[in-house]
C-alpha angles and dihedrals in degrees: 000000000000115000118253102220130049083214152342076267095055095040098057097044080056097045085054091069095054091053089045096118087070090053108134093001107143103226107049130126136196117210117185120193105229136271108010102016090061101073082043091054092042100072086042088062103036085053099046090039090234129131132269130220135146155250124214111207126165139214119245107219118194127244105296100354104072093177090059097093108216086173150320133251126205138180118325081027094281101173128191109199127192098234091181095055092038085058095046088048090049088232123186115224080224087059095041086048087054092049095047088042094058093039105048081049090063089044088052097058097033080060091055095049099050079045125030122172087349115109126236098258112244121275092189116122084342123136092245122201102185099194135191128173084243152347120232105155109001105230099108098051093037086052087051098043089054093048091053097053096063084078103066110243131194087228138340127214130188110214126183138153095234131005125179100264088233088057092053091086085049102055098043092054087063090048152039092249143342133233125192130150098212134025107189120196096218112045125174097165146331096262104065090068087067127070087202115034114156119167107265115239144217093252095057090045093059091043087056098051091046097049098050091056080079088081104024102032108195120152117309126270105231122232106217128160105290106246119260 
């Protein structure tokens, strides 16, 4: 199939039409996933005039085969398994303890870096778009949408370019409402939906989150080396 957007960019300046009815309200907030959510969140932002901050959620990669995502963890340590594919894997929880533990420890220290000193801004009684470039599985949107809701929103809404359609009952099962601009049937992964789909990098998260603060100043993400 042809992809949809011509980029993350495009995407996002797309997805922000169809948020328009939360434009200059005064408690919205704009939460992109890292990495690749955040270029996706920032036009939304920019569009609505809301601020942007972020959620760092990790994959969780099986035994040996880091890339096969058996979940994902957010913050507060929220984590979504695939208990199909667990199963199928014949995983320990010793062994899934091992994998959120180390990995929770990375998001830990990739938080620290796109922030620095800066706190997480406030969820609670906040109108909450929690945004991704796409949504393949689920796990990583579902982990940051609990975790969010910890906070107490006013509301929370999960907003993507393009979700698998048999995820859609899912997802609105974490959240007040949904919004996605395309439900494909088939769907192999999030980047053939995209003529230009480059992984996003740290740099451009941390430019992001700088540059939105042109239109919602509060106080300023670091940029520090990265850790080894």
């Amino acid at each position: 199939m042809e992809p949809i957007f011509q980029n993350r960019r495009d995407a996002g300046r797309r997805l922000a039409a169809g948020l328009r009815a939360y434009a200059h309200l005064p408690n919205v907030l704009v939460l992109g996933l890292t990495r690749g959510g955040v270029p996706v969140a920032f036009e939304i932002a920019k569009a609505l005039r809301a601020p942007l901050d972020i959620v760092v959620v990790r994959k969780l990669g099986a035994p040996g085969n880091p890339e096969l995502a058996v979940g994902a963890i957010g913050p507060g340590n929220e984590c979504v398994w695939n208990t199909a594919l667990i199963k199928e894997l014949r995983l320990s929880q010793e062994s899934l303890d091992a994998i959120a533990r180390n990995e929770n420890a990375e998001r830990l220290r990739r938080e620290k870096y796109y922030r620095g000193h800066a706190p997480q801004l406030s969820a609670a009684d906040k109108i909450v778009l929690l945004v991704d470039d796409g949504i393949a599985t689920g796990a990583s949107i579902r982990a940051a949408a609990r975790a969010v809701r910890h906070t107490k929103p006013a509301r929370l809404v999960l907003a993507s370019p393009v979700a698998a359609a048999d995820l859609l009952p899912i997802l609105r099962s974490e959240a007040d409402d949904v919004i996605v601009l395309s439900t494909p049937e088939f769907f192999l992964g999030v980047g053939q939906w995209y003529r230009d789909f480059p992984q996003t990098d740290d740099s451009e998260v941390i430019s992001c989150l700088s540059e939105a603060q042109k239109w919602c100043p509060f106080p300023s993400f670091q940029n520090p080396t990265i850790p080894g």
